[in-house]
C-alpha positions, 0 to 999 in steps of 0.5 A: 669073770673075764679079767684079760685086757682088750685087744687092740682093734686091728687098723681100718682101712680109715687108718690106713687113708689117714696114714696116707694123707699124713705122708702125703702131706709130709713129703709135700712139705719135704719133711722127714719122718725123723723130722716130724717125729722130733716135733711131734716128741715121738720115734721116726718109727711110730711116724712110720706106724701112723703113715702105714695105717698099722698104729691109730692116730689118736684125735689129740695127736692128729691135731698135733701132727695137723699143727706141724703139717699146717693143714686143717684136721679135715684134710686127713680125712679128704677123699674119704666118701660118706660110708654107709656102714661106717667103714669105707674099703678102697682097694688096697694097690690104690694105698699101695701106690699112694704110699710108694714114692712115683706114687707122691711123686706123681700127686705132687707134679700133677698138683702143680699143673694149675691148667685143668685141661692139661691135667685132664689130659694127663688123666686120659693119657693114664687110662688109655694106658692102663687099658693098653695093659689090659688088653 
């Protein structure tokens, strides 16, 4: 008879883009994880557990959290393709830079340029340059 506790599951990469959008959102509003933890009644560390992916972010929680950051639930989970085996795996440099401060910074400049053609251009003039790095 095995009497041990279950291991915790290690964090999916799921986790890990919920963590993102958590942070994103956060510093959209120019809110600290100190101030979102005093909300929520948890540390500045466990915010920081849920935003790197490393902690789960039970369903009651992320309601919470979904309160405080005044989003839907759904946003969360937005970008997140329909997985066929359950689990979607984006590389990780794409959570890495999202999660890195040009990286929300970016998001949130290019967010509020309302002219599509002016963020297409945008997107273009990325692409050629990271091909320049490539080459």
């Amino acid at each position: 008879m095995n009497t041990s506790k279950h291991a915790p599951r290690a964090a999916s990469s799921i986790d890990v883009h919920v963590g993102t959008r958590i942070r994103l959102r956060r510093k959209t509003l120019k809110m600290s994880q100190e101030q979102l933890g005093e909300q929520l009644g948890i540390t500045f560390q466990q915010v920081q557990k849920y935003e790197r992916g490393t902690n789960r972010v039970g369903a009651g929680r992320l309601w919470d959290i979904s309160k405080v950051l005044d989003v839907p639930v759904q946003y969360f989970y937005n970008g997140l393709p329909d997985a066929v085996d359950g689990e979607h795996v984006d590389p990780p440099e794409i959570y890495e830079f999202i999660n890195s401060s040009d990286g929300v910074a970016l998001a949130m400049a290019v967010t509020q340029i309302k002219n599509k053609a002016v963020r297409r251009q945008i997107l273009e003039l990325a692409r050629s340059l990271a091909a320049q790095e490539n080459d």
